[in-house]
C-alpha positions as CSV (number, residue, x, y, z in Angstrom):
1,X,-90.0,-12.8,-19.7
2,X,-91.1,-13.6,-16.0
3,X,-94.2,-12.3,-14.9
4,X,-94.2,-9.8,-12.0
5,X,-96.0,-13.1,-10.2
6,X,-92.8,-15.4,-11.3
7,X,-90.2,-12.5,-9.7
8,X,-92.4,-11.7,-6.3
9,X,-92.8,-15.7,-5.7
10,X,-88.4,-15.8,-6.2
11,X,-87.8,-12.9,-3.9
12,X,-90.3,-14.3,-1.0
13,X,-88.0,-17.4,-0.9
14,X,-84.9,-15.5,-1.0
15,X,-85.6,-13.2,1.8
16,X,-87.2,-16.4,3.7
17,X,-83.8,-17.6,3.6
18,X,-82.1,-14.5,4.5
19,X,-84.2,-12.9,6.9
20,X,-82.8,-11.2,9.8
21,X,-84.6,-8.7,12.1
22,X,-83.0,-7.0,14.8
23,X,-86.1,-6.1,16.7
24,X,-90.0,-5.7,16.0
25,X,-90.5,-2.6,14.1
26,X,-93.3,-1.5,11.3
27,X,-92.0,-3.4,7.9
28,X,-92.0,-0.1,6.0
29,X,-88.7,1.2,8.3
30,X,-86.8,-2.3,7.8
31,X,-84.1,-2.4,4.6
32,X,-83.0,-4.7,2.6
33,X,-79.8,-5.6,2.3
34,X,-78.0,-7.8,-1.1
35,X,-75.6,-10.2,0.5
36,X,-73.0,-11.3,-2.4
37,X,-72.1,-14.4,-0.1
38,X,-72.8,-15.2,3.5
39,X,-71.2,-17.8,5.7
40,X,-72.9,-20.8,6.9
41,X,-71.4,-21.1,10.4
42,X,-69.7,-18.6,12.6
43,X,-68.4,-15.1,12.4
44,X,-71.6,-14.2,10.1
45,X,-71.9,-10.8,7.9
46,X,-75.7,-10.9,9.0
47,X,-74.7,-11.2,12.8
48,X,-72.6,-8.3,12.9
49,X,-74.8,-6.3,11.0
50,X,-77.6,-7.3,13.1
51,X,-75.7,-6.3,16.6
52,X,-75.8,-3.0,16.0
53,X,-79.7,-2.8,16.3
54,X,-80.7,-1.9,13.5
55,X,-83.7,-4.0,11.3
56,X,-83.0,-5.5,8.0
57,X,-84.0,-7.7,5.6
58,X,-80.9,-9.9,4.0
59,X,-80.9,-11.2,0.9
60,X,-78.3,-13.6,-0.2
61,X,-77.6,-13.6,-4.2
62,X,-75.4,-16.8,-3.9
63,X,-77.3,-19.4,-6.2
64,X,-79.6,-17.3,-8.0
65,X,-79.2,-16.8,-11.7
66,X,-77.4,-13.6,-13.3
67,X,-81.1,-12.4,-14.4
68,X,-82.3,-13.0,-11.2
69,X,-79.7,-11.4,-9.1
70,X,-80.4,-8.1,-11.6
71,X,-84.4,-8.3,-10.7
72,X,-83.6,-9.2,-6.7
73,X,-81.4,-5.6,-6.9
74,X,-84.3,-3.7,-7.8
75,X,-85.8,-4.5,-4.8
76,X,-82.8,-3.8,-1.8
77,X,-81.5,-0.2,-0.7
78,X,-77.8,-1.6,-0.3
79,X,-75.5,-4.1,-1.3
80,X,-72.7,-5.9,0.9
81,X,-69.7,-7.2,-1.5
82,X,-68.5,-9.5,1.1
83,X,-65.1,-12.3,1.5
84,X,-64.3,-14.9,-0.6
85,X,-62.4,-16.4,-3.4
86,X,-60.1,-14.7,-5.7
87,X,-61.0,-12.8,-8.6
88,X,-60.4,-14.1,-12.0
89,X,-57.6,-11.7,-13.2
90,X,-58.4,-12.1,-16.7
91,X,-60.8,-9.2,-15.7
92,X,-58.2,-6.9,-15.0
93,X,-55.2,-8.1,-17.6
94,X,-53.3,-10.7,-15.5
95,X,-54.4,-13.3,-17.1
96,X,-51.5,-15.0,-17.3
97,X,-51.1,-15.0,-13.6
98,X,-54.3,-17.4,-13.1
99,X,-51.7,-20.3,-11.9
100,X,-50.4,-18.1,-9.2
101,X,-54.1,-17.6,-7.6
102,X,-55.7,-19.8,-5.2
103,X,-59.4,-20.8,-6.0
104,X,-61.2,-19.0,-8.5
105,X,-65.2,-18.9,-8.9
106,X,-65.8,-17.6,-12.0
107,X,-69.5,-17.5,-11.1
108,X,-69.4,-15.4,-8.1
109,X,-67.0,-12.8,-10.1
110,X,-70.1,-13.0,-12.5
111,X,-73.3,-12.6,-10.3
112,X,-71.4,-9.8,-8.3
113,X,-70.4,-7.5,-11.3
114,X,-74.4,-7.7,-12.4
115,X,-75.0,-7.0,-8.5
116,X,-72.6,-4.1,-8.0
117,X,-72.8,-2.2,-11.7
118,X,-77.1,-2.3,-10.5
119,X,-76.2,-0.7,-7.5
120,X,-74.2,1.9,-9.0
121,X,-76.8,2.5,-11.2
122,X,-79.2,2.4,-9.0
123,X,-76.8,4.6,-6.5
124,X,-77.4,2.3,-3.9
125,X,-75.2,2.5,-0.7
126,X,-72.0,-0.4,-1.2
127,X,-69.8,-1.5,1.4
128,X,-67.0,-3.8,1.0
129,X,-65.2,-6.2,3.1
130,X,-61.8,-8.3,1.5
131,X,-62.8,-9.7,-1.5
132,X,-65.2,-7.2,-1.6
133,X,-62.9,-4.1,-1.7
134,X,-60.7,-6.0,-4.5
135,X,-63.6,-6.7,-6.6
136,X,-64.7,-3.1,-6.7
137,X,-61.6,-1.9,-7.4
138,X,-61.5,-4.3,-10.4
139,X,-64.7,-3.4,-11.6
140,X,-63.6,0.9,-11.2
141,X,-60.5,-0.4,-13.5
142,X,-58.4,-0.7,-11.1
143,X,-55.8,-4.0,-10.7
144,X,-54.5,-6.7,-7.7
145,X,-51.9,-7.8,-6.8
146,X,-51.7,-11.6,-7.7
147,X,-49.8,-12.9,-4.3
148,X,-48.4,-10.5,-1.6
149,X,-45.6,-12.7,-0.4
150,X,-44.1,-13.2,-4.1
151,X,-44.9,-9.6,-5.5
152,X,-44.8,-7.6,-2.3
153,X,-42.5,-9.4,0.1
154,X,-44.9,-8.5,3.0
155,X,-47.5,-11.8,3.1
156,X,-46.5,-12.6,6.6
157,X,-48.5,-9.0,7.6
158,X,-51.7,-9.8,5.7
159,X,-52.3,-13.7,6.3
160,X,-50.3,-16.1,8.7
161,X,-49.0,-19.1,6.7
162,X,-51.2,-20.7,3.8
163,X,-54.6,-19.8,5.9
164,X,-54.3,-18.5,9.2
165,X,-55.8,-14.9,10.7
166,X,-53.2,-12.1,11.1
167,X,-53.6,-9.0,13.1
168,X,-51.6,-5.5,12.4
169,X,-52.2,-2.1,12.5
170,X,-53.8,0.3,9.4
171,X,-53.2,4.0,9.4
172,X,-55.7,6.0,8.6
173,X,-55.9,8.9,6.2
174,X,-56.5,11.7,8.5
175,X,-59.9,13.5,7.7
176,X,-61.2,10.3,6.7
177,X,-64.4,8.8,7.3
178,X,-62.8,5.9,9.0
179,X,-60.3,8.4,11.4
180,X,-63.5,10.1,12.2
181,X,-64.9,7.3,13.8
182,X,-61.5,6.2,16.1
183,X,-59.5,8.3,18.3
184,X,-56.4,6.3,18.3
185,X,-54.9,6.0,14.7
186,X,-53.1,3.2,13.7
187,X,-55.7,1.1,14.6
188,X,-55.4,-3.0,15.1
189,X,-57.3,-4.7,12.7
190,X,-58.1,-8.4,11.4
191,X,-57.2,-9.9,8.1
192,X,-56.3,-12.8,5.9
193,X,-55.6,-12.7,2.2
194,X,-52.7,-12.9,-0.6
195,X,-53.8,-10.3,-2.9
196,X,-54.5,-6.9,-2.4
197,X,-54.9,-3.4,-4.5
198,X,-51.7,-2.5,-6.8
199,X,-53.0,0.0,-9.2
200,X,-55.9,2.0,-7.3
201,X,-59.1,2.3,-9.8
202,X,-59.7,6.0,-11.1
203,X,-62.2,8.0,-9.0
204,X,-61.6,5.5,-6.4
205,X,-59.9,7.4,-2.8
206,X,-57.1,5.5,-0.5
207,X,-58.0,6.2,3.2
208,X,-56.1,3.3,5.0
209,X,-52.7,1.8,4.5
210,X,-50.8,-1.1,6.1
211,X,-47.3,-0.5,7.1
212,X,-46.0,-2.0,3.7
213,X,-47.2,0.5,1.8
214,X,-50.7,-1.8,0.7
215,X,-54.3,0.3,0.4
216,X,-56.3,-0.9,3.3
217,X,-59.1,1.3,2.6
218,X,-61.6,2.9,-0.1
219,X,-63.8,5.2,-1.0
220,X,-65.0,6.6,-3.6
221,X,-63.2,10.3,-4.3
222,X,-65.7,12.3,-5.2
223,X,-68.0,12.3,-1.9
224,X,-71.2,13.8,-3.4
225,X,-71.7,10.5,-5.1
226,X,-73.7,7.8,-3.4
227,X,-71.6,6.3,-0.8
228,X,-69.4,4.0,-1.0
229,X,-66.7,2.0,1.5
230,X,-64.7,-0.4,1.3
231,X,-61.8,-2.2,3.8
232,X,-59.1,-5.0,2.9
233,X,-59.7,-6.4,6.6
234,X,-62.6,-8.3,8.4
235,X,-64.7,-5.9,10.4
236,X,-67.1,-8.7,11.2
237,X,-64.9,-11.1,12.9
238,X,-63.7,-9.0,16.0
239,X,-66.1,-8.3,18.9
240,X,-68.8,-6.5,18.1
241,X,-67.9,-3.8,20.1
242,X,-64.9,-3.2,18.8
243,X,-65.2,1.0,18.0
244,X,-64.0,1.2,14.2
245,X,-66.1,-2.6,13.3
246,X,-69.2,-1.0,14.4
247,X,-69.2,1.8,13.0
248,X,-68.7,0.7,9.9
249,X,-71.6,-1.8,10.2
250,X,-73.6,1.4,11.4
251,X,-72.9,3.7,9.2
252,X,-73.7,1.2,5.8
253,X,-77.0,0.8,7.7
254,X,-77.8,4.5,8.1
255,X,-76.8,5.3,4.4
256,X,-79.3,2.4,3.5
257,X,-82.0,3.5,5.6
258,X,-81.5,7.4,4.0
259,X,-81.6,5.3,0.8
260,X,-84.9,3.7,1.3
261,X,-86.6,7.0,2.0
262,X,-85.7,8.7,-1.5
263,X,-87.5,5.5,-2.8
């Protein structure tokens, strides 16, 4: 069993090396935030977050073991599932599809289901992005679409080529969170994956779709639980100031902030 020494010692490096304040404020209003993954480079999760001026803490859960991950949780008031890999679909009884995936990391599916069933259980605020949206869907009970262009005839929409960024427009469910925050609905945003949601988890709410018919958007249905958001798209690599991307970013920092004061 690690000592409460052992766990404080892990959790100094890990915020060391995912610390990101927007401004100088007393450390008692700052979050903490549980990255699933970041990137190393460009278009960062952190660096949107971070442009909309609000002071957090970010700690990245790539590389640290299941148990740790589970201890780190305790300590965050949010968790951000973010883009990535696909999802083993063994999880979600496509197994027999795994050839028709492109890379898998079973160790990421791993460390994020710990991650996100502690933050339910914690009712921690969750937001989504790609992957991110999938893999809570998986984890509700809810199952993917193995490859768009082969199952849905519509990959062209979603990714451009093998790799490549597309750009289209989502409509949003009207009375939605995210149609409250736009005035112009459809609304152009960024993506790029082959899978997407094909049966929708149950308690889980559509609030976007794409003009083929896929979910673009979730939330959880019953709104009096903790909050809970997830898009198919990339908020965080448009401009910053793009309306709908920020606030998204600002709204998952409010709900952590309210989070941290029922601590």
């Amino acid at each position: 069993m690690k000592t409460k020494r052992t766990l404080l010692i892990q959790l100094t490096f890990a915020l060391i090396a995912g610390l990101v304040s927007c401004q100088e404020t007393n450390k008692d209003e700052i979050v903490t935030i549980a990255f699933s993954r970041e990137r190393k480079s460009e278009h960062l999760y952190s660096d949107w977050l971070k442009a909309q001026g609000y002071p957090f803490h970010a700690i990245i859960l790539t590389g640290l073991s299941e148990q740790q991950v589970a201890d780190t949780m305790a300590y965050c008031d949010a968790l951000l599932l973010t883009g990535g890999a696909d999802i083993y679909p063994g999880i979600y009884g496509k197994e027999a599809d795994t050839t028709r995936c492109g890379f898998i990391d079973r160790e990421r599916d791993a460390y994020e289901t710990i991650a996100y069933k502690k933050a339910k259980e914690m009712q921690l605020p969750v937001l989504g992005i790609c992957r991110g949206l999938q893999m809570i869907n998986v984890l509700e009970g809810g199952t993917l679409y193995i490859d768009l262009p082969q199952d849905k005839g519509s990959g062209e929409l979603h990714r451009v080529g093998a790799e490549d960024w597309s750009t289209h427009p989502v409509e949003l469910q009207p009375a939605s969170i995210l149609a409250g925050f736009v005035n112009n609905n459809p609304y152009p945003v960024v993506s790029n994956h082959h899978q997407g949601i094909d049966v929708l988890a149950p308690g889980l709410l559509a609030i976007a779709h794409s003009n083929d018919g896929l979910i673009e958007a979730i939330t959880r249905a019953d709104q009096q639980l903790p909050f809970m958001l997830a898009v198919q798209w990339h908020p965080e690599w448009v401009d910053y100031n793009d309306t709908l991307s920020a606030k998204i970013a600002e709204k998952f920092l409010q709900e952590a902030i309210k989070r941290k004061t029922l601590k």
